[in-house]
C-alpha positions in Angstrom: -12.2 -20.2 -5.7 -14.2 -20.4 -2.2 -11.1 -19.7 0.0 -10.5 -15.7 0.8 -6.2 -15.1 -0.5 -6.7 -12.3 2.9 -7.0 -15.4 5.1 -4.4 -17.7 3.3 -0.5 -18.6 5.4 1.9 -18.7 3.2 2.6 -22.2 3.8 -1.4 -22.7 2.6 -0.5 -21.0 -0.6 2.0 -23.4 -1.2 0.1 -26.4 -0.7 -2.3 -25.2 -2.8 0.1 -24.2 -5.4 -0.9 -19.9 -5.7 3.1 -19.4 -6.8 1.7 -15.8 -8.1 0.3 -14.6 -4.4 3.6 -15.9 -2.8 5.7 -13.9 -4.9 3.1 -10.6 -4.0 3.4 -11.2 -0.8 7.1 -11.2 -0.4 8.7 -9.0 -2.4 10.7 -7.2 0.3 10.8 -9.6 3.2 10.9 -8.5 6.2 9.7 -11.6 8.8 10.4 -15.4 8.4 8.0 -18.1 9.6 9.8 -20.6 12.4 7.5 -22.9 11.2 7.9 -23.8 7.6 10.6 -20.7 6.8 9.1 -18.9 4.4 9.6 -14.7 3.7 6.9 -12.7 3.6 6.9 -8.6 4.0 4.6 -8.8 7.2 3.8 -11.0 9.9 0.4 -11.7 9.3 1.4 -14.1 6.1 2.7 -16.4 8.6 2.0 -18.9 10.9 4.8 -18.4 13.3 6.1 -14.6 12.4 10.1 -14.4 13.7 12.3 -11.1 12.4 14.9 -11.6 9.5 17.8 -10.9 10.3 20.1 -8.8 7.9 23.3 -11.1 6.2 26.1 -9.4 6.9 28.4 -9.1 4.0 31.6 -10.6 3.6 33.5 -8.1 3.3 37.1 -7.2 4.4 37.0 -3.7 3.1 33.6 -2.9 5.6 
């Protein structure tokens, strides 16, 4: 493959089909891209890096 993974967006991934690299690269999410809204554990895996926000739960007993 000519194209450096490093350099790669996740969206690029996609596109090119690297389901493996994606699921490296976002195992404990911490950023979301306003872009194309994919999760990836730091910003740099994205085009348009924006904080996930924790859910909150549900929960009447919390």
């Amino acid at each position: 493959m000519t194209d450096n993974l490093d350099q790669l967006k996740m969206c690029e991934l996609r596109a090119k089909g690297l389901m493996e690299e994606i699921d490296q690269r976002s195992t404990n999410p911490t950023v979301v891209c306003g872009k194309c809204g994919a999760k990836a554990d730091a910003p740099e895996h994205l085009h348009n890096p924006r904080p996930l926000m924790k859910k909150k739960l549900d929960n009447f007993w919390n």
